[in-house]
SEDOPA-679720 format. One record per residue (C-alpha): residue number from 1; residue in three letters; x negated, y, z negated. Coordinates in steps of 0.001 Angstrom, whole numbers, padded with zeros to 6 digits. Example, Ala and Ser with C-alpha at 12.3 -4.5 7.8 and 13.67 -1.06 7.14 Angstrom:
2
seq: 1; type: ALA; px: -012300; py: -004500; pz: -007800
seq: 2; type: SER; px: -013670; py: -001060; pz: -007140
END
This chain:
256
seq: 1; type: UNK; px: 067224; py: -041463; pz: -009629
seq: 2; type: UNK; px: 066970; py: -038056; pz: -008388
seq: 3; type: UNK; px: 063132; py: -036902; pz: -007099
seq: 4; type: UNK; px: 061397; py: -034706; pz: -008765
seq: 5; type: UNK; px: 060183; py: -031645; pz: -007270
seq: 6; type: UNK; px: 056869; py: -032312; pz: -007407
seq: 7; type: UNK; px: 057229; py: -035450; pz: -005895
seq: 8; type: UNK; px: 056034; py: -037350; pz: -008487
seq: 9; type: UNK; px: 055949; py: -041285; pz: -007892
seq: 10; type: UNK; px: 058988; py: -042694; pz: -008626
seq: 11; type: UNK; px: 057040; py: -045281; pz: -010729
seq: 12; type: UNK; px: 055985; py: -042119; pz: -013179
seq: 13; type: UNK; px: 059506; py: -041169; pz: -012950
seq: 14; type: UNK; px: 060738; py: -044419; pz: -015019
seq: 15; type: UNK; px: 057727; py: -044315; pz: -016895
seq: 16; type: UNK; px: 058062; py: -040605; pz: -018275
seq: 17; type: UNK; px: 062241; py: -041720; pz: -019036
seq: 18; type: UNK; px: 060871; py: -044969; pz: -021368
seq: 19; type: UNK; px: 058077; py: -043016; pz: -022727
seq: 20; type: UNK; px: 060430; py: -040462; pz: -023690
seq: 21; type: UNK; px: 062860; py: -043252; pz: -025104
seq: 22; type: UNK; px: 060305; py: -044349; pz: -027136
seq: 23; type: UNK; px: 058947; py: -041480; pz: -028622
seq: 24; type: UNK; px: 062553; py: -040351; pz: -029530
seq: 25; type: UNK; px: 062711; py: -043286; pz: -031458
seq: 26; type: UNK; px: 065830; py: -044780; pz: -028655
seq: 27; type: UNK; px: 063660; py: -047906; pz: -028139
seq: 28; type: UNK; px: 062552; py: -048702; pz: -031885
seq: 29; type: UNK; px: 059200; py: -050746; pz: -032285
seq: 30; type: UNK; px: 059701; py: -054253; pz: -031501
seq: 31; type: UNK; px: 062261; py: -053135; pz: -029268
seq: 32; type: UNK; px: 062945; py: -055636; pz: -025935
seq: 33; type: UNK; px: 063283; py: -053362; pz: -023350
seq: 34; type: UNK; px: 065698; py: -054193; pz: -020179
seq: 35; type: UNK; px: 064684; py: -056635; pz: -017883
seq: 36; type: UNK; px: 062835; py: -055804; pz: -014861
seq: 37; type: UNK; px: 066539; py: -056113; pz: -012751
seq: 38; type: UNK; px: 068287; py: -054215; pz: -015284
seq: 39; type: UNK; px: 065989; py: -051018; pz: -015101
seq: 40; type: UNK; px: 065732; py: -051218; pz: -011405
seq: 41; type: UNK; px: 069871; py: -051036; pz: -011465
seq: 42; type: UNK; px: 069671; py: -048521; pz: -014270
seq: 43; type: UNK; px: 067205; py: -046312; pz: -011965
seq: 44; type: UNK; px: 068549; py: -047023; pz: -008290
seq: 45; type: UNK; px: 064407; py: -047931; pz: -007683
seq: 46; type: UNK; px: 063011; py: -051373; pz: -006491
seq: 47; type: UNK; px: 061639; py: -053760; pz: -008781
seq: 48; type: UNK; px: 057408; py: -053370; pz: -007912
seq: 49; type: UNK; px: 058252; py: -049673; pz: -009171
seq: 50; type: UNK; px: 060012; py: -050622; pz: -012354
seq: 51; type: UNK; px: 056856; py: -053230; pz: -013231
seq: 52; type: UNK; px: 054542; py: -050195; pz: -012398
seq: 53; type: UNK; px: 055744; py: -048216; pz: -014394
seq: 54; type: UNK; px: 055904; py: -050715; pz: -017194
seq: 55; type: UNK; px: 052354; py: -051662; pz: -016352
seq: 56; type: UNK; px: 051613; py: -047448; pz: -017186
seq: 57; type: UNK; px: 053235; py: -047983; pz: -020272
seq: 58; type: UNK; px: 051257; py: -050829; pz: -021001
seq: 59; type: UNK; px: 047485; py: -048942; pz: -020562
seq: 60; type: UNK; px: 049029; py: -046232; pz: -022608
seq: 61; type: UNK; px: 049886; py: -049138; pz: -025412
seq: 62; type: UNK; px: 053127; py: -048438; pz: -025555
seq: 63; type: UNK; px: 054722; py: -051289; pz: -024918
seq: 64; type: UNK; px: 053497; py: -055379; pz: -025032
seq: 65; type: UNK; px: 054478; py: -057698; pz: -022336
seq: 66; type: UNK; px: 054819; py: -060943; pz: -023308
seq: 67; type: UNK; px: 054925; py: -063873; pz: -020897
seq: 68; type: UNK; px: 058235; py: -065377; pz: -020534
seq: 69; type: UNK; px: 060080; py: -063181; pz: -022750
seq: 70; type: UNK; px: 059849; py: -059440; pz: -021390
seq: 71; type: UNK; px: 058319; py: -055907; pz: -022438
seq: 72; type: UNK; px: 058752; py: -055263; pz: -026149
seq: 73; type: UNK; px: 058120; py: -051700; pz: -027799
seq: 74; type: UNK; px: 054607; py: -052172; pz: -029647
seq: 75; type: UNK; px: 054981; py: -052701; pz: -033251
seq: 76; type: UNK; px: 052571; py: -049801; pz: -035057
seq: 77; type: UNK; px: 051425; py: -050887; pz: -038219
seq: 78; type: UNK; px: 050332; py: -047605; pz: -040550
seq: 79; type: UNK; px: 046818; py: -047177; pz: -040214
seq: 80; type: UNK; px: 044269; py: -048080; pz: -043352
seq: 81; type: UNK; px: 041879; py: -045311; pz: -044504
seq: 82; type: UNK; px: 038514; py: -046280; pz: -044388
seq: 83; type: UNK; px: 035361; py: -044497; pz: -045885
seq: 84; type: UNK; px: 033003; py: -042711; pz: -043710
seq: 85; type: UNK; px: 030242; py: -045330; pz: -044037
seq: 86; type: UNK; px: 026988; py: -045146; pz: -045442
seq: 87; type: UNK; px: 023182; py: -046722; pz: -045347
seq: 88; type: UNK; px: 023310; py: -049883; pz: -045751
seq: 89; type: UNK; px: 026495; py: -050474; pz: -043941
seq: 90; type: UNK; px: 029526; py: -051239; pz: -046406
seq: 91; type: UNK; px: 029981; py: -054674; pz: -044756
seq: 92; type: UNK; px: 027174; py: -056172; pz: -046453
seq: 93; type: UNK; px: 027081; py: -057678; pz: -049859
seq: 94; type: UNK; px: 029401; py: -056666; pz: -052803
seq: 95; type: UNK; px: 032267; py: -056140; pz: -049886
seq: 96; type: UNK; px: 034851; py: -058619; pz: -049958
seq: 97; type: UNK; px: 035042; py: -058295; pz: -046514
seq: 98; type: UNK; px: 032147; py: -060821; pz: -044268
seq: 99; type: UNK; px: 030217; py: -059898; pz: -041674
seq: 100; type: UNK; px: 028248; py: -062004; pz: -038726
seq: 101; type: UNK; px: 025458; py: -060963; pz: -036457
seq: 102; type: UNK; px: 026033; py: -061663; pz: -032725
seq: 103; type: UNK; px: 023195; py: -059961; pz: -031324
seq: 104; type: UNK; px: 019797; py: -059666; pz: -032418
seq: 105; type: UNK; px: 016933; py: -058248; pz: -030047
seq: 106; type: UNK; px: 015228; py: -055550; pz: -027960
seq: 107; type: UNK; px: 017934; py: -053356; pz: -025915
seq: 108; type: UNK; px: 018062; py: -050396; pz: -023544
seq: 109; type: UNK; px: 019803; py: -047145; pz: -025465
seq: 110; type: UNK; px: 021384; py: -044182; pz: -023328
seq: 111; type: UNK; px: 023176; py: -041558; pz: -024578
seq: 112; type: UNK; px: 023724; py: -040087; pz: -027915
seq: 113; type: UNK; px: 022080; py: -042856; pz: -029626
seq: 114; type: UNK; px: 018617; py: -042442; pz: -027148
seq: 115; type: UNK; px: 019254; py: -038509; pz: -028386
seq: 116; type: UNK; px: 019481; py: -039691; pz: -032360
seq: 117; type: UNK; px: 016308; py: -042103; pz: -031999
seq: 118; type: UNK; px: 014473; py: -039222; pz: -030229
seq: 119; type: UNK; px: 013821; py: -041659; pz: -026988
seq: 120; type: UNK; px: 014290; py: -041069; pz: -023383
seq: 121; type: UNK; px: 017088; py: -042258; pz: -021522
seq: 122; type: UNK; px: 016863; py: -046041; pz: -021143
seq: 123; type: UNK; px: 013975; py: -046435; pz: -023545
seq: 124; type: UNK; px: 013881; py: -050017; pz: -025316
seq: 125; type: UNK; px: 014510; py: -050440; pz: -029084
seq: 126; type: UNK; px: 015580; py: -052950; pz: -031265
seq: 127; type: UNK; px: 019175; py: -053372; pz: -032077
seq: 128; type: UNK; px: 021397; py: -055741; pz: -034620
seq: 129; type: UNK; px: 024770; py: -056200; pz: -033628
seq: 130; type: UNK; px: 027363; py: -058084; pz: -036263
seq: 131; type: UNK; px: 031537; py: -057887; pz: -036478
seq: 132; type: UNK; px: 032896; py: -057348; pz: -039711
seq: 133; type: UNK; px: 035940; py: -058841; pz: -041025
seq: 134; type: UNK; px: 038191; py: -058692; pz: -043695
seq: 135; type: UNK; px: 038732; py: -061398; pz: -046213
seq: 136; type: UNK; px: 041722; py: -062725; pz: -044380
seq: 137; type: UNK; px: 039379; py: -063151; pz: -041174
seq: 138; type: UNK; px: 040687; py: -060621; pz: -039311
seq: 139; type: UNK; px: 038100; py: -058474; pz: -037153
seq: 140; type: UNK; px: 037851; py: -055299; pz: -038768
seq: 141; type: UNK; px: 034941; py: -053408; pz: -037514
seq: 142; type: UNK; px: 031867; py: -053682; pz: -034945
seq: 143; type: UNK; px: 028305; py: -052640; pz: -036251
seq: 144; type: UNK; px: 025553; py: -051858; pz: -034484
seq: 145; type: UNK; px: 022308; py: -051133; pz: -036126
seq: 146; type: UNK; px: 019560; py: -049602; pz: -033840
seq: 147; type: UNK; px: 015537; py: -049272; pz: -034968
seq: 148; type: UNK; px: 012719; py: -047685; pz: -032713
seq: 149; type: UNK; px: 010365; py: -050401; pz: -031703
seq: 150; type: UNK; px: 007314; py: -048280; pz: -033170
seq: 151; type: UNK; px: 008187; py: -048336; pz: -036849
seq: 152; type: UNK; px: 007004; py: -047185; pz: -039620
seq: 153; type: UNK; px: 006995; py: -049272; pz: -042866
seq: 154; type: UNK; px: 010485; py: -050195; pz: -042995
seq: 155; type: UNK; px: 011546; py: -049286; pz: -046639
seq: 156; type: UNK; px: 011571; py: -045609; pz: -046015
seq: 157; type: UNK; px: 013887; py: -043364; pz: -047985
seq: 158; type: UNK; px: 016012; py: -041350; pz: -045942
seq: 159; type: UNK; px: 015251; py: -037352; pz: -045901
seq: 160; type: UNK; px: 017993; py: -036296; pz: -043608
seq: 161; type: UNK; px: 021293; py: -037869; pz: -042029
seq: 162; type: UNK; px: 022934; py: -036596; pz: -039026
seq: 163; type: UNK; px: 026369; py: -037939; pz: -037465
seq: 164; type: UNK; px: 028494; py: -037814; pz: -034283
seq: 165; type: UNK; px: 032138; py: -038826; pz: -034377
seq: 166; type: UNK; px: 033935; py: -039788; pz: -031089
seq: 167; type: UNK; px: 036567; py: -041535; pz: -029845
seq: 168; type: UNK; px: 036088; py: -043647; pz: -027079
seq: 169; type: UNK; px: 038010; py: -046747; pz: -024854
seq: 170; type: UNK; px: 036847; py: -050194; pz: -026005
seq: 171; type: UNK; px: 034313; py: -052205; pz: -022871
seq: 172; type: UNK; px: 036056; py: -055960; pz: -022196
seq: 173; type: UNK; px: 033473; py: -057193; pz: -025052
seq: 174; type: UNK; px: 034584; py: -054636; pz: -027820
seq: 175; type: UNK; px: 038237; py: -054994; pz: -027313
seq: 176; type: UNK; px: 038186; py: -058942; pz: -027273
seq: 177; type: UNK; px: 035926; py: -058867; pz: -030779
seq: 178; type: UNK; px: 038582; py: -057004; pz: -032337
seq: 179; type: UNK; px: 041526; py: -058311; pz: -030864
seq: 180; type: UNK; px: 042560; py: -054557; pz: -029350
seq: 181; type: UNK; px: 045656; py: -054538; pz: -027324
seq: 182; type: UNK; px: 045289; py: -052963; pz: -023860
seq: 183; type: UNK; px: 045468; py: -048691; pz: -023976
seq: 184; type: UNK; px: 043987; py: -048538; pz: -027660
seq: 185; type: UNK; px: 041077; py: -046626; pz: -028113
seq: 186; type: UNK; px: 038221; py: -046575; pz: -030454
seq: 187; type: UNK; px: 036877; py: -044592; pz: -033285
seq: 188; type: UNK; px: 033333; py: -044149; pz: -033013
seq: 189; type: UNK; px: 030289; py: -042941; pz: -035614
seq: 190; type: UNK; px: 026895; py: -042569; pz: -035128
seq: 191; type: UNK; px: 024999; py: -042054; pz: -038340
seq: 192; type: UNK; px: 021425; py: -041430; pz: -037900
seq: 193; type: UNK; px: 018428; py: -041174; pz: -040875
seq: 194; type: UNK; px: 015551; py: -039163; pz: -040252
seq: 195; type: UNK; px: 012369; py: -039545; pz: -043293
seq: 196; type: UNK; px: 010668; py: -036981; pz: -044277
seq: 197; type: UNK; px: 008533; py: -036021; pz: -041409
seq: 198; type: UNK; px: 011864; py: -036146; pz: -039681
seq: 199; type: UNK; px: 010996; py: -039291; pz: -037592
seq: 200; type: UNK; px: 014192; py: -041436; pz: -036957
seq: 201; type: UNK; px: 014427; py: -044680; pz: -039548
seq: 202; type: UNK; px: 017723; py: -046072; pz: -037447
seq: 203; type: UNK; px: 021262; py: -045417; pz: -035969
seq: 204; type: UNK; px: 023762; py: -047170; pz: -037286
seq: 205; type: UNK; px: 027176; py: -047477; pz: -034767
seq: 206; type: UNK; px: 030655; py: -048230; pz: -036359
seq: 207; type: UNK; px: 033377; py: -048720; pz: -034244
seq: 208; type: UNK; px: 037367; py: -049306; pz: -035556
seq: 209; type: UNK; px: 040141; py: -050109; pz: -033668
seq: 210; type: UNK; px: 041814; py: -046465; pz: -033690
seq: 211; type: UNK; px: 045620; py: -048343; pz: -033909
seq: 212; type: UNK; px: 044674; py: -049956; pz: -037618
seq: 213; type: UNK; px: 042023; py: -047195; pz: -039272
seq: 214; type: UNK; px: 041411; py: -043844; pz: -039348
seq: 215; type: UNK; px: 038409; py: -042530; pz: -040884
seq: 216; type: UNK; px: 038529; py: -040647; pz: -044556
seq: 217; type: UNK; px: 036248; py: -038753; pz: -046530
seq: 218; type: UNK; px: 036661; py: -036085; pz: -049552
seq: 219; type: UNK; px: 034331; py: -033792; pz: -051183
seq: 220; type: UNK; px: 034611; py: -034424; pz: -055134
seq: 221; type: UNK; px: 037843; py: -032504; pz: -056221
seq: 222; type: UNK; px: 038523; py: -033773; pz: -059022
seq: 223; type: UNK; px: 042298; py: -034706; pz: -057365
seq: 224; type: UNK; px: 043918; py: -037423; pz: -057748
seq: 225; type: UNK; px: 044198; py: -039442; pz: -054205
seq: 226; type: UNK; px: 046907; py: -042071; pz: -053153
seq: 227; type: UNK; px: 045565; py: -045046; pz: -052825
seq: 228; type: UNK; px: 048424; py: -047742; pz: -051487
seq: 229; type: UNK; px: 046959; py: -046491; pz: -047972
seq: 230; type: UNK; px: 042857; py: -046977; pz: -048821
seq: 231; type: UNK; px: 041401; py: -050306; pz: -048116
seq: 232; type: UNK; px: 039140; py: -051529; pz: -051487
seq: 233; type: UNK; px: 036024; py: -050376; pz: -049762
seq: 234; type: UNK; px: 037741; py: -046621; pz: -049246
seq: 235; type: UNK; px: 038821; py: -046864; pz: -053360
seq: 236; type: UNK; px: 034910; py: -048144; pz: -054220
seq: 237; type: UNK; px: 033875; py: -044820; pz: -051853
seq: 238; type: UNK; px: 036363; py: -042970; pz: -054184
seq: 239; type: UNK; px: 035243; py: -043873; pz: -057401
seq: 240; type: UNK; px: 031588; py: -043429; pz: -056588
seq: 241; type: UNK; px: 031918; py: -040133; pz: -055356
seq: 242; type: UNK; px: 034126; py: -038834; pz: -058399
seq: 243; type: UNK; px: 030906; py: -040244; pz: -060681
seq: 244; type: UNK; px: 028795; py: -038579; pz: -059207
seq: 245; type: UNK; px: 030663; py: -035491; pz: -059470
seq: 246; type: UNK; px: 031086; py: -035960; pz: -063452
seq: 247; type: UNK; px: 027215; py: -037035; pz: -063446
seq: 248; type: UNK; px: 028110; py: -040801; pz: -064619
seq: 249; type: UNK; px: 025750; py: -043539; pz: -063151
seq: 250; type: UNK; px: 027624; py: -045488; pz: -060303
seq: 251; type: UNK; px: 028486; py: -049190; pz: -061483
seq: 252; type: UNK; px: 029249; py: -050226; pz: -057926
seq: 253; type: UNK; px: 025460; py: -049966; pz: -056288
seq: 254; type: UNK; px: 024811; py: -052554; pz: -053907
seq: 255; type: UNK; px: 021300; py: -054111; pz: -053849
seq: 256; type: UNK; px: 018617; py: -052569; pz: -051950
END
């Protein structure tokens, strides 16, 4: 293999030719690729470089390696929509799908969700953590409810919402919950409610393996919407937002 002239490492080399056979649709998904002595013959490079550059591939989740049997092109299922969720959180009762609390207790926030609880930077408040799963048991979604420590009475009515969407790489604890390949990333929402005197009520964080879901909401058009690619909590969103655009009561309210 020929260098580049801007001498970039061979290893990148072999990884930008696979990428590129992938993405062409050469390798198909579930694809073996060549053994490790095949590519180094088929690239004139030593072995260490060929299982760099598959190990690239890897953290870019292209490819899976599987122990005794080789690299295989990852297998991409179609992602399901899901609804842009709401207060309560759609994984609680009248979902089919289940969801268990793992973590219950005072925590430090940073970031955007200090910002949305109106704390400082490392402040303490009280957070409920749970993974929600679909009725086959497979780990859906992580959801992470955050209160301030001072709170008002608790059954406030929320006055405003605000929300941050992000995407964001999955810490060791988040990517074992929901059974993430390496190199996937995460879609991340923040949905804050503020009551009337625009003090926060909580921050609710939803996270979704970005390989399975993507996030989908719709003003009410009145159009009809596929549906063989909406999960039933996405088609429950659906039909509750084209009620309330024809003024009918919704059927489907969950219990307060």
């Amino acid at each position: 293999m020929e260098a580049r002239p801007d001498r970039e490492a061979k290893y990148q080399q072999v990884a930008d030719r696979l990428r590129g056979a992938i993405q062409s649709g050469e390798l198909r998904p579930g694809e073996a690729l060549p053994t490790e002595k095949q590519l180094a013959e088929r690239y004139g490079v030593s072995r260490p470089t060929i299982r760099a550059a598959l190990g690239l591939l890897r953290t870019e989740g292209l490819i899976d390696a599987r122990q005794g049997s080789g690299a295989f092109v990852r297998l991409r299922r179609a992602p399901r929509r899901v609804p842009i969720p709401r207060l309560p959180d759609l994984g609680a009762s009248g979902s089919r799908d289940g969801r268990s609390i793992t973590e219950a207790g005072p925590t430090t926030v940073l970031g955007e969700i200090a910002s949305l609880l109106g704390v400082d930077e490392g402040a303490q408040a009280f957070v409920r953590r749970g993974v929600v799963t679909t009725a086959d048991g497979e780990p859906r979604k992580l959801v992470a409810n955050y209160f301030p420590l001072v709170q008002k009475p608790p059954q406030r009515n929320p006055d405003r919402m605000a929300s941050v969407i992000s995407a964001r790489m999955p810490s060791p604890d988040e990517a074992a919950a929901l059974a993430t390949p390496p190199g996937v990333p995460l879609l991340a929402m923040l949905l804050a409610s503020y009551d009337e005197d625009g003090d926060p009520i909580q921050v609710m964080e939803t996270v979704w393996p970005a390989d399975r879901y993507a996030i989908y909401d719709e003003y009410p058009s009145g159009q009809p919407v596929p549906t063989q690619t909406l999960d039933p909590d996405a088609e429950r969103h659906l039909r509750m937002v084209t009620d309330a655009a024809h003024g009918e009561p919704d059927g489907s309210a969950e219990p307060g």
